[in-house]
C-alpha positions in Angstrom: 0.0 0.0 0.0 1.0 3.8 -0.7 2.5 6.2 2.2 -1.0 7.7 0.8 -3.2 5.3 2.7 -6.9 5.4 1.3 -8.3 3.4 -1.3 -11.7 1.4 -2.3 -9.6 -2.0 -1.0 -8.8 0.0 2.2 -12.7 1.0 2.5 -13.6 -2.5 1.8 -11.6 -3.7 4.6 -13.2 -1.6 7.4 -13.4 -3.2 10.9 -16.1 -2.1 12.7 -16.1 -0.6 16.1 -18.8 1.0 18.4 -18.1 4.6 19.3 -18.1 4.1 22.7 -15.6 1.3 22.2 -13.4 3.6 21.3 -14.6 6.5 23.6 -13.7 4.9 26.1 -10.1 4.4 25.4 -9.8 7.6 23.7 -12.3 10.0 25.2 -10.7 13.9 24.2 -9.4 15.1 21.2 -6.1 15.1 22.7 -6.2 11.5 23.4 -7.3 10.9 20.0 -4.4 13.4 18.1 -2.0 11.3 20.9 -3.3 7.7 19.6 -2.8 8.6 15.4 0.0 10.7 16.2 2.3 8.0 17.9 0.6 5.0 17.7 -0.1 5.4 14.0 2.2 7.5 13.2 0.5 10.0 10.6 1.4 13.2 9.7 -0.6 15.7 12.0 -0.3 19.1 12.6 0.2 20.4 16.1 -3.7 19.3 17.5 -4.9 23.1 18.6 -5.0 23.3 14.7 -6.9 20.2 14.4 -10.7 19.6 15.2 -12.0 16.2 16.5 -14.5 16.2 14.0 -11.2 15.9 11.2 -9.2 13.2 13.5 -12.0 10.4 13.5 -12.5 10.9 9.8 -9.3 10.2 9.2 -10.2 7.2 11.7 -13.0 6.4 9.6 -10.8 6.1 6.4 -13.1 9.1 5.1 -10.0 11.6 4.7 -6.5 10.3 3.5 -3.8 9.8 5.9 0.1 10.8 5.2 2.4 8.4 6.5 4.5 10.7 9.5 7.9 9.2 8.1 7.1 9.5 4.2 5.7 13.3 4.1 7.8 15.6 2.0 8.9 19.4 3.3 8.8 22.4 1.6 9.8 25.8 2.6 7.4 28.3 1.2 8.7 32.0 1.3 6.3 34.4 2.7 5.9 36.5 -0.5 2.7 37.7 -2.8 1.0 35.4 -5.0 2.4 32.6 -2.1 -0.2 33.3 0.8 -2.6 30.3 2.1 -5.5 31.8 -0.1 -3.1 31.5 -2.8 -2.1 27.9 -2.5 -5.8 26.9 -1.5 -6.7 28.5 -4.7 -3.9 26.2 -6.5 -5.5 23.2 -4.8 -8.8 23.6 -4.7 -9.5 21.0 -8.1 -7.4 18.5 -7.1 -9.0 16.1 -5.1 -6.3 14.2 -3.9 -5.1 16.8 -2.0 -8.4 18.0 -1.0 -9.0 14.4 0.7 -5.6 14.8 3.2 -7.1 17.7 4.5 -10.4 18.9 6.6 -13.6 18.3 4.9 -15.0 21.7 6.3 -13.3 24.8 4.9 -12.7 27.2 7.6 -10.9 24.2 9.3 -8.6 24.3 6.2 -7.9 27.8 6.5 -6.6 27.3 10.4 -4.2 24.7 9.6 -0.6 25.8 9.7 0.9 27.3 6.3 4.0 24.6 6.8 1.4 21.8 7.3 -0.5 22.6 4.5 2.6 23.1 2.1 4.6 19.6 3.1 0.5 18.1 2.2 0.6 19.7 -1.2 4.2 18.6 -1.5 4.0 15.0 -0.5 0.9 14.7 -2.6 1.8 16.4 -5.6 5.2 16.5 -5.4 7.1 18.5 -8.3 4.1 19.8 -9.9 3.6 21.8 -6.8 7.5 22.5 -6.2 7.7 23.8 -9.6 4.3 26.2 -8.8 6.1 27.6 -6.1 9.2 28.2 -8.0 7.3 30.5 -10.6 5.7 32.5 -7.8 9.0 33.0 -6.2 10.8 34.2 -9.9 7.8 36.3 -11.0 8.2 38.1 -7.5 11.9 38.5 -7.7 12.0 39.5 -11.1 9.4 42.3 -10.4 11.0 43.5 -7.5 14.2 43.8 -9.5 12.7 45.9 -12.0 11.4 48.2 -9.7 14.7 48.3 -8.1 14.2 47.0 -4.9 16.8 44.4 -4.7 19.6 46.0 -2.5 19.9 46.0 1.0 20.1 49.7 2.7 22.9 49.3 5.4 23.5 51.2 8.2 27.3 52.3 7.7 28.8 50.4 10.3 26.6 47.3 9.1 28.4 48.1 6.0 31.7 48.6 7.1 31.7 44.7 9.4 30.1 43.2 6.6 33.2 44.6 3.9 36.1 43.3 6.9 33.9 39.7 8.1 36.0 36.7 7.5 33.5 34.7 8.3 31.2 32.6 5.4 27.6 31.4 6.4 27.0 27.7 6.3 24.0 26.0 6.8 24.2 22.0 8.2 21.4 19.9 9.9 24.0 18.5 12.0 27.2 20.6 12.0 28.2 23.9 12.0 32.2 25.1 11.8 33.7 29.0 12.3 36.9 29.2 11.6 38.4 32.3 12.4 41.0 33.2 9.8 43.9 33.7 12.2 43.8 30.6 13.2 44.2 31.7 17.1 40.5 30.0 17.4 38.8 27.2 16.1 34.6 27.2 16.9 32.6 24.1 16.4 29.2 24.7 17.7 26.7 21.5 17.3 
């Protein structure tokens, strides 16, 4: 089976369960968000962004479910033509994203923007990578034609910035300063 768990074998295969069955094991919404969460093991946003209601369809096999260890991540800059109305709009006729996330729209548009993107993006993968990439060129190259591409400093700013030694890094596990005169050596983890 797919890291994108629902299909009509899936929804054949339904055990049932009375409510109160499971009520009784898992009576909140937190206890529910704790059980799919770790138990299952399902992509979920942080649960003050989720309502019950969403969790036991997902329970239910009415919504899809994204796997916690197969979701993609995308960063998403906060520019125009990139806001949440924006990508909803992207989404709104494709279904198979539509099914990962709330039924009821206003839930939608309370879910985190970094949730919603790594949904898109697991989903639809480069399609939606690629749809991001325009938006981000398109706003670069207009705000190079208006001129707004350079960085006002203040003159001190200017002056460190012209003398650093130093060159940013970025590492998910390691990051190294060397300082040039070799009296120091930095390794910060």
């Amino acid at each position: 089976m797919s890291d994108l768990e629902i299909n009509s074998s899936q929804l054949s295969n339904l055990r049932t369960l009375t409510a109160a069955e499971f009520d009784a094991k898992f009576p909140t919404k937190r206890d529910t968000w704790r059980f799919i969460n770790n138990e299952l093991r399902w992509y979920l946003p942080d649960e003050k962004y989720v309502t019950i209601w969403h969790l036991k369809e997902l329970i239910r096999a009415e919504r899809t479910h994204i796997k916690r260890d197969a979701h993609r991540t995308i960063g998403i800059p906060q520019y125009e033509g990139l806001a949440i109305k924006d990508i909803l709009a992207y989404i709104q006729n494709k279904p198979e994203v539509m099914l990962a996330l709330p039924a009821v729209e206003s839930e939608i548009k309370n879910l985190p923007r970094d949730y919603l993107g790594n949904v898109v993006i697991t989903i639809l993968g480069d399609e939606f990578q690629q749809w991001v990439d325009d938006r981000v060129l398109e706003r670069n190259t207009k705000r190079k034609e208006e001129g707004e591409m350079n960085i006002e400093l203040d003159p001190e700013v200017e002056a460190a910035f012209r003398a650093s030694t130093s060159v940013g890094s970025t590492s998910n596990n390691l990051s190294l300063c060397l300082n040039l005169d070799f009296n120091r050596i930095i390794f910060s983890f």
